[in-house]
DORO-575351 format. One line per 3 residues: for each residue x, y, z of N, C-alpha, C. Coordinates in pm, whole numbers. Atoms other than C-alpha are relative to their C-alpha. Layout:
BEGIN
X,Y,Z,X,Y,Z,X,Y,Z ~ ...
//
This chain:
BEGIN
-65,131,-13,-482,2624,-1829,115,10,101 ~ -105,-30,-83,-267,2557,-1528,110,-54,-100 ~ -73,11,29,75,2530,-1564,97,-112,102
-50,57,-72,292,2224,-1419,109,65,129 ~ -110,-79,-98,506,2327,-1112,153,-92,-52 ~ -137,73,67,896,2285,-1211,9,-135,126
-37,90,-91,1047,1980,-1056,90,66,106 ~ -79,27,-88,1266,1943,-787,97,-47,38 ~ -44,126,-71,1525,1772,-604,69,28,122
73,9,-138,1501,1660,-242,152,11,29 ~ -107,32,-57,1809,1798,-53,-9,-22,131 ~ -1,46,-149,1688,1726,331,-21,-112,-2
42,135,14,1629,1365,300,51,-90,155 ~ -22,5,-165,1871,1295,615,-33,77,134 ~ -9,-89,-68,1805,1593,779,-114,120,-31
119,-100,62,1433,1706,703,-70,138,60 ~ 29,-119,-39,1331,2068,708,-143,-25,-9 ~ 137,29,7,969,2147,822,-51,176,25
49,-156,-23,751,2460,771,-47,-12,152 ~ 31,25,-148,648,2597,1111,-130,-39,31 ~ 115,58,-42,286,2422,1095,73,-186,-15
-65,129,-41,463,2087,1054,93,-21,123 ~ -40,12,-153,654,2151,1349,-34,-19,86 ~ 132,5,-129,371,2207,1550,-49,-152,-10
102,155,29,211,1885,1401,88,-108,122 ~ -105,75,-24,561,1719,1483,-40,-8,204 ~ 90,40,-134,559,1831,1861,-85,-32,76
157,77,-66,226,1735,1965,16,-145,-21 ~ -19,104,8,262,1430,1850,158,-74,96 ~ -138,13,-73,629,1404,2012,-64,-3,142
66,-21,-196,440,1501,2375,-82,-64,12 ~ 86,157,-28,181,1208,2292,88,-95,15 ~ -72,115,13,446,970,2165,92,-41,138
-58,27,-158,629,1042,2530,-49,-93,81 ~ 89,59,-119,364,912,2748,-31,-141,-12 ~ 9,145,-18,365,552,2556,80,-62,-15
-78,117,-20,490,218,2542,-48,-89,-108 ~ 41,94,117,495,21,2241,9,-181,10 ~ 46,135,-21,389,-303,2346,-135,-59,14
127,55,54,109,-575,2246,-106,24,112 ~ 95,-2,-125,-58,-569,2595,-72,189,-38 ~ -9,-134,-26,-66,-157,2559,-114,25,-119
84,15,77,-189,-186,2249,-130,-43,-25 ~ 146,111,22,-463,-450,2291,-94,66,76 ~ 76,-38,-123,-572,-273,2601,-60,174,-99
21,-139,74,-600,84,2411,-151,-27,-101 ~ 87,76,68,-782,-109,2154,-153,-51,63 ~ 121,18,-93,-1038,-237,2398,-113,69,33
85,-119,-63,-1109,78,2546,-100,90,-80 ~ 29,-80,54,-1187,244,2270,-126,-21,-93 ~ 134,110,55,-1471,-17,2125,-63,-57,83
94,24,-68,-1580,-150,2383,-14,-146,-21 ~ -1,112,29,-1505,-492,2255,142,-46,2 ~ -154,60,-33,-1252,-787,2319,5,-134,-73
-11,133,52,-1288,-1042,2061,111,48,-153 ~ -99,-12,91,-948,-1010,1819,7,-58,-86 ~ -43,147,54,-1023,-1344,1640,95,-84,-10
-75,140,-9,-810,-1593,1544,153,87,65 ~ -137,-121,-96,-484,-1515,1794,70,-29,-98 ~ -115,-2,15,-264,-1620,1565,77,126,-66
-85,-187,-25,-171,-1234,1512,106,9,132 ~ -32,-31,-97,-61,-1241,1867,202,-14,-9 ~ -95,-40,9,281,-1356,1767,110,121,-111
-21,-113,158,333,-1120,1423,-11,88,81 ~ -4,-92,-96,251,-861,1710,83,51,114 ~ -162,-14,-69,541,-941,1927,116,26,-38
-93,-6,132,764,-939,1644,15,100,-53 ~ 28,-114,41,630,-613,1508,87,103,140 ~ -36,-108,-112,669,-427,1868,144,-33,44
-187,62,-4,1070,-624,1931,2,147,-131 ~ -49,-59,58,1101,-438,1646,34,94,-3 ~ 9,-138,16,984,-111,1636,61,68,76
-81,-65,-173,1137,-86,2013,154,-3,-80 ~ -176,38,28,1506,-195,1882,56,1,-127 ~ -63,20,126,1567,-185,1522,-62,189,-66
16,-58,111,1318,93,1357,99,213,41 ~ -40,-117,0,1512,427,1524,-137,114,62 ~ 103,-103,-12,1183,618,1659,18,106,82
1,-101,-99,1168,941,1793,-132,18,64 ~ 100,10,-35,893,1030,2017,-101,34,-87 ~ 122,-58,128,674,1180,1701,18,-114,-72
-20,122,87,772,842,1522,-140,-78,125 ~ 90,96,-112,629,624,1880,-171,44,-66 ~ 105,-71,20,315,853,1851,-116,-55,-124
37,56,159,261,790,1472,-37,-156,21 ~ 66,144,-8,245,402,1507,-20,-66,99 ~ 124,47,-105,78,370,1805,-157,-21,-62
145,10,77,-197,516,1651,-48,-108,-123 ~ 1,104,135,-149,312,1341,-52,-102,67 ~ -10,152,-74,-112,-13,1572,-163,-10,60
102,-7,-49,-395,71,1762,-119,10,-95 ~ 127,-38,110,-619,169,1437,-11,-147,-50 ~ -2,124,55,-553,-198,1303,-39,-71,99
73,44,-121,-641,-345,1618,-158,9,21 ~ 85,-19,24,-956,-186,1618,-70,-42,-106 ~ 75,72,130,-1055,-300,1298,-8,-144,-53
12,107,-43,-1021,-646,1408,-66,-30,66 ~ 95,1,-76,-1221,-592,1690,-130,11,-135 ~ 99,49,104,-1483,-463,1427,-77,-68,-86
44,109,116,-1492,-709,1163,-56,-122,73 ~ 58,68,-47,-1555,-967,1428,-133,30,86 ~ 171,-59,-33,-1843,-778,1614,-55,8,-152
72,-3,92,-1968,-731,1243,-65,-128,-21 ~ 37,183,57,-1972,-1109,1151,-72,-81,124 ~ 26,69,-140,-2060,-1231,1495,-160,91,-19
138,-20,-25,-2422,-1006,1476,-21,-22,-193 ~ 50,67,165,-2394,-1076,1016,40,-84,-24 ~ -102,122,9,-2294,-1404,1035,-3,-91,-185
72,10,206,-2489,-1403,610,156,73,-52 ~ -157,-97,48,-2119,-1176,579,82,-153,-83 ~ -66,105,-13,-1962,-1554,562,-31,-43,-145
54,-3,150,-2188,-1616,218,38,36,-67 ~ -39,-69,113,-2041,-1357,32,141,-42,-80 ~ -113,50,71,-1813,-1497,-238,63,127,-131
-151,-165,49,-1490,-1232,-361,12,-117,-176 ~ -20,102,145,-1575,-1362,-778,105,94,-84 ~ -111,-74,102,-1256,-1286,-1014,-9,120,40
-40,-121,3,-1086,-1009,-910,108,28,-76 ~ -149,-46,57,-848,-821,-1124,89,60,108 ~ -116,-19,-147,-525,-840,-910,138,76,-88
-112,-30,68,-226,-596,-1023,55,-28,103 ~ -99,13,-49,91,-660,-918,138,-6,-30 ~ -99,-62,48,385,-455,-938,65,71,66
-3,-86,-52,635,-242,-782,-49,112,-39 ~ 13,-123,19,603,115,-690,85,56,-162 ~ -87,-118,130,702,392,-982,-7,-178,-160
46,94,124,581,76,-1244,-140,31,-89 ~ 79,-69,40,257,262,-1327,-155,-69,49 ~ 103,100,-91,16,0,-1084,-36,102,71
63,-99,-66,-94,367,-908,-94,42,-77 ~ 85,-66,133,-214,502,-1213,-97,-103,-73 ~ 32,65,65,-314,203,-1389,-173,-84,101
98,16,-79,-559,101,-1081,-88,102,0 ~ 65,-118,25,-682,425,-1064,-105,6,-130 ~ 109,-46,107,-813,428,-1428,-114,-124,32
91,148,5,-958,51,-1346,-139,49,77 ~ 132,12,-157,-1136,151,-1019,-100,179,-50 ~ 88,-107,22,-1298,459,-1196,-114,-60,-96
85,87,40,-1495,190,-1371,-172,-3,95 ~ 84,4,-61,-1835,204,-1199,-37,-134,38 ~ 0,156,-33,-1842,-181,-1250,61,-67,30
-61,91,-22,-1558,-278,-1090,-51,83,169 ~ 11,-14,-143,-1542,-235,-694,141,5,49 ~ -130,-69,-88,-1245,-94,-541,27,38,136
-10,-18,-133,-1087,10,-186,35,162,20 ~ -60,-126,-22,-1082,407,-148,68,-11,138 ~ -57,-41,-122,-853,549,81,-36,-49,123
45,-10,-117,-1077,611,371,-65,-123,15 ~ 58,130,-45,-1252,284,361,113,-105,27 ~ -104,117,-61,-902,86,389,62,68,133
1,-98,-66,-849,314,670,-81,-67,140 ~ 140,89,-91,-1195,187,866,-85,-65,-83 ~ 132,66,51,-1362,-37,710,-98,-20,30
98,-10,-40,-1592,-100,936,-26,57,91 ~ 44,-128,-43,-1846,124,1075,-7,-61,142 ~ 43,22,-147,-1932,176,1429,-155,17,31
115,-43,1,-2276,329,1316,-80,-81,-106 ~ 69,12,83,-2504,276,1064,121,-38,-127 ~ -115,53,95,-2322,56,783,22,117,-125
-8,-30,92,-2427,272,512,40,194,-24 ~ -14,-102,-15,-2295,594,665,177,42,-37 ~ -144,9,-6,-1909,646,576,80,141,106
-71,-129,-29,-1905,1057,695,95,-1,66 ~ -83,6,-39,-1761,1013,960,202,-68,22 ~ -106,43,13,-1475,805,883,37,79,-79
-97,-78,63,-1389,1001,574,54,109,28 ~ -81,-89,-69,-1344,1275,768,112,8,77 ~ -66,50,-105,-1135,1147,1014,170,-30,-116
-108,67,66,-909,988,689,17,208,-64 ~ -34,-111,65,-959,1373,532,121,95,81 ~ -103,-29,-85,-775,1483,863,158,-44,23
-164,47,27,-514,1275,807,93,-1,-96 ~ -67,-19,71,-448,1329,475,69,153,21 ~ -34,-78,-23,-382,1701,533,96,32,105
-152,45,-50,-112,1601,827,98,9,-103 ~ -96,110,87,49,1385,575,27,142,-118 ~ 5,-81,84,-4,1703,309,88,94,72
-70,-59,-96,162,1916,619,156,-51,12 ~ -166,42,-82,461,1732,717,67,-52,-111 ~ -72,38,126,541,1599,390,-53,65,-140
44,-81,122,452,1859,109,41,-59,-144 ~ -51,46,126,604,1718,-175,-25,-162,-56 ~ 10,153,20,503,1343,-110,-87,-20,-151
120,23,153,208,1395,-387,70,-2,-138 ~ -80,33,101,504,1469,-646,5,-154,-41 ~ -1,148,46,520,1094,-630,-105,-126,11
106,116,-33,220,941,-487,-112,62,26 ~ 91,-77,-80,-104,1164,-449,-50,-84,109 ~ 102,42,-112,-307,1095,-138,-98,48,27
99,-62,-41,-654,1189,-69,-111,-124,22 ~ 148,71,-63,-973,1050,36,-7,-135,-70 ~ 135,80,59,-1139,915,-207,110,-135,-122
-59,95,118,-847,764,-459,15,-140,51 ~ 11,128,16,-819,388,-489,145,-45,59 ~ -120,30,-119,-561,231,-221,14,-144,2
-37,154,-36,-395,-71,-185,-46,-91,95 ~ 96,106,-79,-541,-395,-7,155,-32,118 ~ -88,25,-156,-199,-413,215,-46,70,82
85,-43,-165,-368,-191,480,-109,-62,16 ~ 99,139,-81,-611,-511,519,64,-6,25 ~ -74,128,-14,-352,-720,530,93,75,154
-59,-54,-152,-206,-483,845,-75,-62,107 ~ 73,35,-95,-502,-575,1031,21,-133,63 ~ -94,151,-86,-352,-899,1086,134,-30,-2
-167,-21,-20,-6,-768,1153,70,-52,-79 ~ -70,117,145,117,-905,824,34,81,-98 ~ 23,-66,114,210,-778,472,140,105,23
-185,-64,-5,487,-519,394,-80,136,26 ~ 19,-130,-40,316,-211,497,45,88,88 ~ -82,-54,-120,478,-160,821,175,17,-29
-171,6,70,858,-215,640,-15,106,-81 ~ 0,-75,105,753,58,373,-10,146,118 ~ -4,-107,-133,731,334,694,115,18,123
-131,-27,-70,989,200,930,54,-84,-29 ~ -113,115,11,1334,8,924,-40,-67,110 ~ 76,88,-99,1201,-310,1067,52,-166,-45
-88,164,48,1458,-607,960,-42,-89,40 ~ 25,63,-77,1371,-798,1205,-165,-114,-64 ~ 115,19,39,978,-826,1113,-47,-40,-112
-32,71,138,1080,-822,761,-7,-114,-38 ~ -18,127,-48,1226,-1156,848,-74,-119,-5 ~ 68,118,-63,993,-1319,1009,-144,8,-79
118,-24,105,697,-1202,741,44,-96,-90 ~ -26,45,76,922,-1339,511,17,-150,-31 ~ 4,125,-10,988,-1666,677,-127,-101,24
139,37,-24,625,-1756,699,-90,-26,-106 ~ 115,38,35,344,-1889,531,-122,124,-72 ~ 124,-120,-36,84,-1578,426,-130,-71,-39
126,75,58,-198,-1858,298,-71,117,128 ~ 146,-29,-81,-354,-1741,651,-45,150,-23 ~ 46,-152,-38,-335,-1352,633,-70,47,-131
131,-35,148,-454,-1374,254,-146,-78,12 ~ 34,47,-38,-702,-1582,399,-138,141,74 ~ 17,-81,-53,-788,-1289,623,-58,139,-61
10,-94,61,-766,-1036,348,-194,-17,-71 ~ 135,50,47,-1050,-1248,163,-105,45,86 ~ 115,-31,-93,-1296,-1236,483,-7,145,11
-5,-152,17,-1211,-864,499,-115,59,-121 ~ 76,-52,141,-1351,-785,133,-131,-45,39 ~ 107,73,-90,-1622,-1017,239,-83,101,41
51,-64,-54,-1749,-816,473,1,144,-45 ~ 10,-179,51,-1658,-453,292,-123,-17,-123 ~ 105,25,72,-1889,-617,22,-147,-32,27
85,23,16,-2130,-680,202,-68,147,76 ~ 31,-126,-88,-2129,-352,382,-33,83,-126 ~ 48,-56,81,-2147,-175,61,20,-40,-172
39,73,100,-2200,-376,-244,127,-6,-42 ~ -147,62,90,-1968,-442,-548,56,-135,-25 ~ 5,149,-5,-1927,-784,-694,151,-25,-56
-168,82,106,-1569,-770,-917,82,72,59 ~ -130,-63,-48,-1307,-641,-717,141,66,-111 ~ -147,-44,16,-972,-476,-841,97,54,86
-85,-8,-65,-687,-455,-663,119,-42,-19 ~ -151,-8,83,-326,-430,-645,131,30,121 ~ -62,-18,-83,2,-418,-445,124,-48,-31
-139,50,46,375,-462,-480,-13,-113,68 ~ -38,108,-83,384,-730,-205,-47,-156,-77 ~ 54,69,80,202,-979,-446,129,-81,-85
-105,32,130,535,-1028,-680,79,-78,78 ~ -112,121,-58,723,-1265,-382,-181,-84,48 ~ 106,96,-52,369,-1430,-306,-122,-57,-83
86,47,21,232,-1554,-580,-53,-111,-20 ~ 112,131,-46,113,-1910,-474,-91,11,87 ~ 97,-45,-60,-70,-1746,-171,-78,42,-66
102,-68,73,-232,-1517,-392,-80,-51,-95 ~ 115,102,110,-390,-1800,-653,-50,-32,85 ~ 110,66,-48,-445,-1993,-382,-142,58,69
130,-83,-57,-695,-1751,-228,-94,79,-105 ~ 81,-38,50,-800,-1619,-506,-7,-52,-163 ~ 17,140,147,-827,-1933,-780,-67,97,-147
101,22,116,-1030,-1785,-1046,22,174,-17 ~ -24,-156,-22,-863,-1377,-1014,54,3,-208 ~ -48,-12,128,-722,-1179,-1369,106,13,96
-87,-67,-54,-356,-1103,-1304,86,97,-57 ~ 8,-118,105,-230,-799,-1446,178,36,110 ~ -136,-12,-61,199,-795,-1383,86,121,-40
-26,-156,56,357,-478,-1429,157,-13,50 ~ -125,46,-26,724,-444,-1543,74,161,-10 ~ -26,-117,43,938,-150,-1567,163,-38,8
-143,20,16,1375,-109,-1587,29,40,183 ~ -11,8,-107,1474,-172,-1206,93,110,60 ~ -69,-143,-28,1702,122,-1246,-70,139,18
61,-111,36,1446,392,-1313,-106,-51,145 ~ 115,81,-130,1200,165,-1056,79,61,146 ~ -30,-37,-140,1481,201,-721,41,127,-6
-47,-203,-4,1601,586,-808,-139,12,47 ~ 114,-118,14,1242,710,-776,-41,-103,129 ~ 26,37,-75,1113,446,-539,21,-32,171
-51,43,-84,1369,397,-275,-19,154,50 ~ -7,-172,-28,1379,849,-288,-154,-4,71 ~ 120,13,-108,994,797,-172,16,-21,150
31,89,-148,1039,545,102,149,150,59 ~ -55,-52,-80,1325,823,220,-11,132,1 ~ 36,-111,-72,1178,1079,193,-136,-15,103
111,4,-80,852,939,386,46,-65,197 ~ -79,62,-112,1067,799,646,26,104,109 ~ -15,-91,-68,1064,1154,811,-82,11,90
117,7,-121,730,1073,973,26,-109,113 ~ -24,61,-112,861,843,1184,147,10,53 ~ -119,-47,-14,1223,947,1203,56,142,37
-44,-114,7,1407,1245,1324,81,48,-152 ~ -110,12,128,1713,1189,1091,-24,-87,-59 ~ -56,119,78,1679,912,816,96,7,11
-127,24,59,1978,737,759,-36,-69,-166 ~ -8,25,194,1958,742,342,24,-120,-19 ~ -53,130,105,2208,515,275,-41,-133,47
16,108,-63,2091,238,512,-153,-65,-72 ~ 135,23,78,1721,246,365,43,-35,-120 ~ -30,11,155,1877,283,6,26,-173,-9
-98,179,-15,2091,-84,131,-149,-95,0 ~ 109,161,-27,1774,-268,269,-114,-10,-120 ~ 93,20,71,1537,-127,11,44,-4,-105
-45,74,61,1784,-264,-261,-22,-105,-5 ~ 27,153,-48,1754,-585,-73,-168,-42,-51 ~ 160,24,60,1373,-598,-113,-28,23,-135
42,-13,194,1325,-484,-449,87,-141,-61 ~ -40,112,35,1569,-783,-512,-69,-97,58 ~ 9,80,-69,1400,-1040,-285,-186,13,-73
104,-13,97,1064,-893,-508,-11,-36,-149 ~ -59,52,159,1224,-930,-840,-26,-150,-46 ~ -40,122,52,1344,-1241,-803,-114,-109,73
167,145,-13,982,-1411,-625,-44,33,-108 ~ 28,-53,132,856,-1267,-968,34,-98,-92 ~ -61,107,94,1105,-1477,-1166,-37,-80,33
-4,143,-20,1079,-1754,-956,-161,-52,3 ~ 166,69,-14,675,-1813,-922,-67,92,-139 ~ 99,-43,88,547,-1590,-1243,-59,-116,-84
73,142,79,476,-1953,-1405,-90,-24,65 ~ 102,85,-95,253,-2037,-1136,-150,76,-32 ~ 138,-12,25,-36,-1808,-1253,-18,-46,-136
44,51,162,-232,-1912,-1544,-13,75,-107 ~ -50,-51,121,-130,-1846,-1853,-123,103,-76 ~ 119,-39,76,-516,-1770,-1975,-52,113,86
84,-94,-72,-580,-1514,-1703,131,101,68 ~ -110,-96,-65,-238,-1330,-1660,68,66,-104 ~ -76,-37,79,-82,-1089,-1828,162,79,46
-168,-74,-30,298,-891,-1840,-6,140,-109 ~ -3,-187,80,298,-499,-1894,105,90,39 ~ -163,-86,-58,634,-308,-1953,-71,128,22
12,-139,-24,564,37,-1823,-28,78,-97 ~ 12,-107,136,689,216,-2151,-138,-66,-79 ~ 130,16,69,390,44,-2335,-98,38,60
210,-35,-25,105,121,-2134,48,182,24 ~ 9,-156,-38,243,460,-2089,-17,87,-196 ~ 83,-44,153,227,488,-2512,-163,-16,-83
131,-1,36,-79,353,-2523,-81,-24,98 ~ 54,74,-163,-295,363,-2167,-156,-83,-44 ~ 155,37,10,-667,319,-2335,34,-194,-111
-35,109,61,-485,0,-2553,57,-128,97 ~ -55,79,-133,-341,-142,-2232,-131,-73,87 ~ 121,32,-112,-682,-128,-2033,-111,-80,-86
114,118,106,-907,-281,-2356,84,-159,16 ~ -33,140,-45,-653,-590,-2310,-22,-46,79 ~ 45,-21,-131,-690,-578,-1986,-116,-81,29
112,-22,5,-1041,-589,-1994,-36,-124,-118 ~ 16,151,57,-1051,-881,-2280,40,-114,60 ~ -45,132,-112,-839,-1144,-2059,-84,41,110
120,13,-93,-1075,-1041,-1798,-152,-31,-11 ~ 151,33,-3,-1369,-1097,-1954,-85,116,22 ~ 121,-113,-84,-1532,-764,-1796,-3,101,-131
4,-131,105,-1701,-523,-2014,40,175,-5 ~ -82,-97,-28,-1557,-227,-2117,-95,115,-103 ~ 122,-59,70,-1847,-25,-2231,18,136,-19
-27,-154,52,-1925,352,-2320,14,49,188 ~ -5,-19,-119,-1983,412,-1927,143,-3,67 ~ -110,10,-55,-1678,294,-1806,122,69,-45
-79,-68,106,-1496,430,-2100,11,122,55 ~ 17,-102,-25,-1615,781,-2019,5,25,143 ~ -51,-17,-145,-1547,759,-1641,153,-23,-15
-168,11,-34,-1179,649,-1689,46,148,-112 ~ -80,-164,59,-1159,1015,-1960,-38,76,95 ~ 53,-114,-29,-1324,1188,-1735,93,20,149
-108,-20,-115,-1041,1065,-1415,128,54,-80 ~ -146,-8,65,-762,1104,-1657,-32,218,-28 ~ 73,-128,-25,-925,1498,-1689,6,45,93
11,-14,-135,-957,1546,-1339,93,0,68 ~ -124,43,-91,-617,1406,-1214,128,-35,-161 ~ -87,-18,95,-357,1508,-1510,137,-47,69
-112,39,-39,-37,1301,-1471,99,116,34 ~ -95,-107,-26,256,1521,-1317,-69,126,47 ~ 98,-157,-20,-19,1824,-1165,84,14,79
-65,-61,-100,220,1881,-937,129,16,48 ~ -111,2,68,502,1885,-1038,100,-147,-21 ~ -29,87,-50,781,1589,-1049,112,-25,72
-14,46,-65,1059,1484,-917,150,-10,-20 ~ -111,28,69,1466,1495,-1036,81,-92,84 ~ 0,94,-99,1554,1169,-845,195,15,7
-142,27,14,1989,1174,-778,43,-140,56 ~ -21,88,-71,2102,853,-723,104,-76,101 ~ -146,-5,-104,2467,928,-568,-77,3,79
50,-99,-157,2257,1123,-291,-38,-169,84 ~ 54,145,-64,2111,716,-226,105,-68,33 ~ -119,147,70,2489,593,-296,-25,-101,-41
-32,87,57,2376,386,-557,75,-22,-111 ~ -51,-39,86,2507,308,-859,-13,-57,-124 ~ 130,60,95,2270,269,-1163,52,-144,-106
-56,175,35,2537,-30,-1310,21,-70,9 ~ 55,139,-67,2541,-219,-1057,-127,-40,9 ~ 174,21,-29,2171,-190,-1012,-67,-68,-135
4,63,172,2162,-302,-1410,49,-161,0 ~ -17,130,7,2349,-597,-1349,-19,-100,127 ~ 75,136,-121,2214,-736,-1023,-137,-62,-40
119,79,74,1878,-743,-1214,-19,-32,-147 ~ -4,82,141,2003,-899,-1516,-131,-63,-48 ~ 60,117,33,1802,-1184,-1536,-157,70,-22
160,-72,15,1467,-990,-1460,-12,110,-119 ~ 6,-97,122,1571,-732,-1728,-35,-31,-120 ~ -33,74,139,1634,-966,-1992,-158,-49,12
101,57,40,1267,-1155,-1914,-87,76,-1 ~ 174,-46,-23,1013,-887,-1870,72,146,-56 ~ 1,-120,39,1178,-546,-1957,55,59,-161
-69,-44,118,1417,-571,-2268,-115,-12,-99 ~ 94,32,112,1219,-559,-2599,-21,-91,-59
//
C-alpha cells in the first residue's frame, strides 16, 4: 500500500525555482516566444497556415480578440516563455474554429443534434466540482469532455480516430508535469480526466480561462461587461458537433464561471440539472488563489503574489455575489445547493441525489465505475498542500466578513 507523500508549503511563488529539465523547457520556449508578436492579424494568419482554411465564423470574436491581445501586450507582464505559451494557446483556439466550421460546412446533419438535459455543476475551484465531476463522468451513461478532446476537438483525420491528438495533449501534460511539479497536489492533469467546458468557450475568445493564467484586467472587463448569450450559444454548437463526432446523449459538465452567469446558462440550456457547490470562502481563496499563483509561473518570470491574491479576491467576490444575486433564477425542481463538508461525509449520498433530481439512472454499472475511479485516483495520492495565507497578505477575517452574506445563505448550517 503506497504511502501519501507529506505535504508541503510553496516558498518560490514570487520567485519560482525550476529543476534543470524545466529550464530547458523554459528556454526554448523563451527563443520561440522572441521571434513573435502577439497580435490578431499574427494570429489569424498562423492559424491559416496551419489548416489550410479561412473561414473563422461568426466575426464577432474579432473584437474579444483585440481586447485579449491590448491585453496580454500591456497589462498581463509576459516574459518571452510567457509570449511563447499563449501564442500557442491563441493560435490552438483559432484553429479549432477554423475546424468546427470546415466540420459543419461538409456535416451540415451536425446542426440536428440536440445537447438534451445536461447536468451542469457550478462552483468555485477547491469546492469539490473537480472531484465531484469526475465521479459523474465515470458514469458510462453520461458523456463528458476529457482533457484531450477539449484540447482538439475536432479532428483533421478520420473523426473516429483521437491518437493523434491525445498524444499531442499527453505531451503537454508532461511540460505542465515538468515546469510545475507540484500543480497535481491541487489539480491532477492528464489525458484522459474530465475537463471543464471553458476551453470551448476560449474558442470564441470568451469565458474566464485566459484570466485564470494571466493578469488580464483589462479583458476581465470587457468579458464582464458583455452579454455571453452568444459565446454560450457557441459552446452549445461546439458539443453539437463533439456529439456528433463521437456519440453521447446526456452531457455533464461544470465550471466556476457559471456562478456570475446564470441567466446565460438557462437560457442555453432550458431543460439542464444544476448541481451548485458551496464551500467557506476562507478555506475556498487560501487554497485557490495559492493555485492560480503558483500556475502563474508559466507565463511569468516573477509573479507578483500579492497583486493576483488583490484581483483574485476581486473575482471570487464578483462570483459570490452573481451566485447570490441570480441563484433564484434556476428552477427550483432541477437545482440543487451542496456544502462541500456534506458531500465530502457522504460522496455516494450526494451523487444518488444528484442522480434523483436528474432523473438519470444510477444503476449497478455506473455505481461500479464511479468505485472503481474512486480506487484508481485516491483523494490526496500525492500529497497536499499547507496553504499560508500571510504569504498571499490576506487576512482570513476580513475574507469572513466580506462574504458574510454568502456565508450565512449557502455555507453556515
Amino acid at each position: 500500500m503506497s504511502t501519501r507523500p507529506p505535504s508541503i508549503t510553496f516558498t518560490d511563488l514570487s520567485a519560482p525555482v525550476y529543476s534543470e529539465d524545466a529550464r530547458a523547457i523554459r528556454e526554448g520556449l523563451a527563443g520561440y516566444g522572441a521571434t513573435l508578436t502577439l497580435t490578431p492579424q499574427a494570429l489569424r494568419e498562423a492559424a491559416v497556415a496551419r489548416t489550410g482554411l479561412d473561414d473563422f465564423g461568426d466575426d464577432d470574436f474579432a473584437e474579444r480578440l483585440d481586447v485579449l491581445c491590448e491585453s496580454l501586450r500591456t497589462e498581463a507582464g509576459l516574459g518571452d516563455t510567457g509570449t511563447g505559451v499563449v501564442f500557442e494557446q491563441l493560435v490552438g483556439n483559432l484553429v479549432n474554429r477554423l475546424r468546427l466550421e470546415a466540420l459543419i460546412g461538409e456535416h451540415p446533419e451536425i446542426l440536428d443534434e440536440q445537447i438534451v438535459a445536461p447536468i451542469v455543476i457550478c462552483g468555485l475551484p477547491r469546492t469539490g466540482t473537480t472531484h465531484l465531476h469526475n465521479l459523474l463522468a465515470a458514469d458510462p451513461g453520461l458523456r463528458h469532455l476529457p482533457y484531450w478532446e477539449s484540447l482538439e476537438p475536432f479532428p483533421t483525420g478520420e473523426p473516429g480516430d483521437p491518437g493523434p491528438r491525445r498524444e499531442r495533449c499527453a505531451a503537454g501534460v508532461g511540460l505542465i508535469d515538468t515546469v510545475m511539479p507540484e500543480f497535481k497536489r491541487m489539480h491532477e492533469m492528464t489525458v484522459d480526466h474530465a475537463h471543464e467546458e471553458i476551453q470551448l468557450l476560449a474558442n470564441d475568445i470568451s469565458g474566464m480561462l485566459f484570466e485564470t493564467t494571466y493578469h488580464l484586467p483589462g479583458f476581465a472587463a470587457h468579458y464582464r461587461a458583455h452579454d455571453q448569450r452568444p459565446s454560450y450559444r457557441y459552446l452549445k454548437r461546439s458539443l453539437a458537433a463533439m456529439q456528433w463526432l463521437r456519440g453521447g446523449k446526456r452531457w455533464v459538465l461544470k465550471s466556476p464561471q457559471h456562478l456570475e452567469q446564470f441567466p446565460a446558462l438557462l437560457d442555453t440550456f432550458g431543460d439542464a440539472t444544476f448541481v451548485v457547490t458551496h464551500r467557506d470562502p476562507v478555506e475556498v481563496v487560501r487554497s485557490m488563489i495559492t493555485m492560480i499563483c503558483y500556475s502563474a509561473r508559466m507565463a511569468v518570470d516573477e509573479p507578483d503574489v500579492g497583486k493576483l491574491a488583490a484581483r483574485w479576491l476581486d473575482r471570487t467576490d464578483n462570483l459570490l455575489n452573481g451566485c447570490l444575486r441570480d441563484r433564484d433564477v434556476l428552477p427550483a425542481d432541477r437545482s440543487v445547493d451542496i456544502r462541500f463538508e456534506d458531500f465530502m461525509a457522504d460522496e455516494k449520498g450526494t451523487v444518488a441525489a444528484i442522480y434523483r433530481l436528474a432523473r438519470q439512472p444510477l444503476d449497478g454499472t455506473a455505481q461500479q465505475a464511479m468505485a472503481d475511479f474512486l480506487t484508481e485516483h485516491p483523494r490526496g495520492r500525492y500529497g497536499g498542500v499547507d496553504y499560508d495565507m500571510a504569504a498571499l497578505g490576506l487576512d482570513p477575517e476580513e475574507i469572513a466578513e466580506r462574504f458574510r452574506a454568502y456565508r450565512e445563505r449557502f455555507v453556515a448550517p
